[in-house]
Legacy VTK file of the C-alpha trace (Angstrom):
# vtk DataFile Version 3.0
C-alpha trace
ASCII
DATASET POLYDATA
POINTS 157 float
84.472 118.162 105.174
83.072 116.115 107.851
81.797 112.327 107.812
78.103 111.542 107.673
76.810 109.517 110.412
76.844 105.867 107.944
80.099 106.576 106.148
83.299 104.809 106.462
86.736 106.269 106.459
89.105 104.795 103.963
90.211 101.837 105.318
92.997 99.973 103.649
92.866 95.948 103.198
95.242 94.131 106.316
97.630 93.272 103.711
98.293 96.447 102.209
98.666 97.819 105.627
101.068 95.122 106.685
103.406 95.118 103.569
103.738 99.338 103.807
104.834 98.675 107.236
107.373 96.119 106.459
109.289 97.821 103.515
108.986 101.282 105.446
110.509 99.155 107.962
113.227 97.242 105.804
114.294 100.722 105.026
114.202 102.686 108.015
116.496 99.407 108.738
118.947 99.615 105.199
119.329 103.269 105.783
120.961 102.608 109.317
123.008 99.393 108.680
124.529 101.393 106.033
125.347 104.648 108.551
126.732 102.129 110.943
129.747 101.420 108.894
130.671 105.256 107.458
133.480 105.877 108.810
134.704 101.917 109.055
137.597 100.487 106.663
135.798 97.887 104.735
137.129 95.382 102.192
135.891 96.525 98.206
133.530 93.824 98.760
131.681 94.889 102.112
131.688 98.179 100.942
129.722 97.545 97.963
127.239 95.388 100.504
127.215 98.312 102.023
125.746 101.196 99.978
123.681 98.299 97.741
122.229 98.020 101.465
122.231 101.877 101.712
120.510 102.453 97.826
117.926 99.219 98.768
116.884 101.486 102.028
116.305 104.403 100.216
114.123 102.568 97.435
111.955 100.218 100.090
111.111 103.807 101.956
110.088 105.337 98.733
108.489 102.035 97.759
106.300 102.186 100.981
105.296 105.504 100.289
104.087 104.515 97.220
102.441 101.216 98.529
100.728 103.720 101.377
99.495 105.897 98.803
98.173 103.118 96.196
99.905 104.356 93.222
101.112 101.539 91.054
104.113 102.195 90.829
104.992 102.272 94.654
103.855 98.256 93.406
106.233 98.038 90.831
108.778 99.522 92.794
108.761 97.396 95.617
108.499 94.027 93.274
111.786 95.719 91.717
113.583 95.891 94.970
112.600 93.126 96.089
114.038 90.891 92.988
117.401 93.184 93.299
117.356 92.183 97.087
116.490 88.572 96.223
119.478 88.510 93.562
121.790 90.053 95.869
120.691 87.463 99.185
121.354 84.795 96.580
124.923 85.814 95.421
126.036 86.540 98.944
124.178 83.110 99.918
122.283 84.252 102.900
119.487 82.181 102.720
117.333 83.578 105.290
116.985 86.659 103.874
116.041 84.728 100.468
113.105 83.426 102.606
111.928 86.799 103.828
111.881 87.779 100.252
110.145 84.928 98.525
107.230 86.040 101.632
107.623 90.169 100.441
107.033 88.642 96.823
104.241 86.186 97.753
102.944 89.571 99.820
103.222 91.744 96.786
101.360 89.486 94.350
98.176 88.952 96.728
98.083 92.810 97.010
98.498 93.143 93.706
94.718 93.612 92.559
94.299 96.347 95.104
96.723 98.754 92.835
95.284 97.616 89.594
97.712 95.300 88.609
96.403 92.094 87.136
99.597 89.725 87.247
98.189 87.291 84.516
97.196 89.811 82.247
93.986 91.043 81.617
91.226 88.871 83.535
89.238 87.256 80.907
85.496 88.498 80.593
82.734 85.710 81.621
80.752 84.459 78.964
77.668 85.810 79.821
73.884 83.982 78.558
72.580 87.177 77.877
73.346 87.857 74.258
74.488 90.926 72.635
72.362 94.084 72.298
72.727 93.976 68.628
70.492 90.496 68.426
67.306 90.511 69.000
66.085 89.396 72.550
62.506 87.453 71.705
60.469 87.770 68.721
57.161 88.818 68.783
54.358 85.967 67.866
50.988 85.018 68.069
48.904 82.013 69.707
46.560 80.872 66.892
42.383 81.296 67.887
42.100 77.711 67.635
44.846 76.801 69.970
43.583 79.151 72.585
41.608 77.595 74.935
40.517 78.525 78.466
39.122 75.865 81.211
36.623 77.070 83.527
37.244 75.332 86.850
34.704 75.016 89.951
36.398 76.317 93.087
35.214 74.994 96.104
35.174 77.199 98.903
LINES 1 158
157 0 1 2 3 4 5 6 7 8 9 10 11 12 13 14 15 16 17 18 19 20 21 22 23 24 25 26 27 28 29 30 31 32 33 34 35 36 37 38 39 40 41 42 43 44 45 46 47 48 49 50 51 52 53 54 55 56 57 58 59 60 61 62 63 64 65 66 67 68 69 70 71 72 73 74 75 76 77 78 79 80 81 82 83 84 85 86 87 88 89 90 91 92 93 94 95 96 97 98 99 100 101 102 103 104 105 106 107 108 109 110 111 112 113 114 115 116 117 118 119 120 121 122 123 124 125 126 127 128 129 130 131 132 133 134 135 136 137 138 139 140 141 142 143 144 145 146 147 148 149 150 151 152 153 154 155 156
C-alpha cells in the first residue's frame, strides 16, 4: 500500500534503535568468541566461559529480534540476559564488562515504556477535578424576580 503525501513511516525512538543494535551486536560477538575456541583444549573452567558465552550470544540475537520487533518479551529477554551476564562478569570479576551491563540495564529500563512495560507497576491514575459521571454536574436553579435587576447604562459614542 503506498504512503500518503503527510504520513510518516514507523520510526522507532533513538533508544530503541540503539539498544537492538547493541545486543544484535553483543551476539553476533558471543556467537564468534565462542567458535574461536572449538577445537582448543580448554581447562573445565574456560570451557564453561565458553559456551555460557556461546548460549548468552544466541539469547542477545534473539533478544534483539525481539527488541526490533517491540514484542515484550524480546524486553524481558534481554533484561534476563543481561542479569545472567551481569552475574557471570561479577563471579569471574571482570569489572568492565559489569559496567557495560549496569549501561544495557539503565538502557533497558528507559525503553521500557515503549514495549508496555511499566517497571513500577501500574502508573497511578491522576486525580482528576472533574467528578464522576454518576454525580450530578450542576443543579438547576432559579434567580428570584426580586433579585433580578438590570442597569441601563448611557454609552457615549
Amino acid at each position: 500500500m503506498p504512503r500518503r503525501r503527510n504520513e510518516k513511516p514507523n520510526e522507532k525512538p533513538f533508544l530503541v534503535v540503539l539498544l537492538t543494535i547493541v545486543f544484535v551486536a553483543l551476539g553476533v560477538l558471543g556467537i564468534l568468541y565462542a567458535m574461536l575456541f572449538l577445537g582448543v583444549e580448554l581447562s573445565p573452567e574456560m570451557q564453561l566461559m565458553v559456551l555460557l558465552t556461546a548460549i548468552l550470544g544466541v539469547g542477545y540475537l534473539v533478544a534483539g529480534y525481539g527488541l526490533y520487533k517491540g514484542a515484550r518479551w524480546g524486553w524481558f529477554l534481554a533484561a534476563a540476559f543481561t542479569i545472567l551476564n551481569f552475574v557471570g562478569n561479577f563471579l569471574y570479576g571482570t569489572y568492565l564488562a559489569l559496567i557495560t551491563d549496569a549501561a544495557l540495564l539503565v538502557l533497558l529500563l528507559l525503553t521500557a515504556k515503549h514495549y508496555g512495560i511499566h517497571v513500577l507497576g501500574k502508573p497511578a491514575r491522576p486525580s482528576s477535578p472533574v467528578p464522576a459521571p454518576t454525580k450530578p454536574v450542576a443543579t438547576a436553579f432559579t434567580i428570584p424576580k426580586k433579585e433580578k435587576r438590570f442597569v441601563r447604562r448611557k454609552h457615549r459614542y
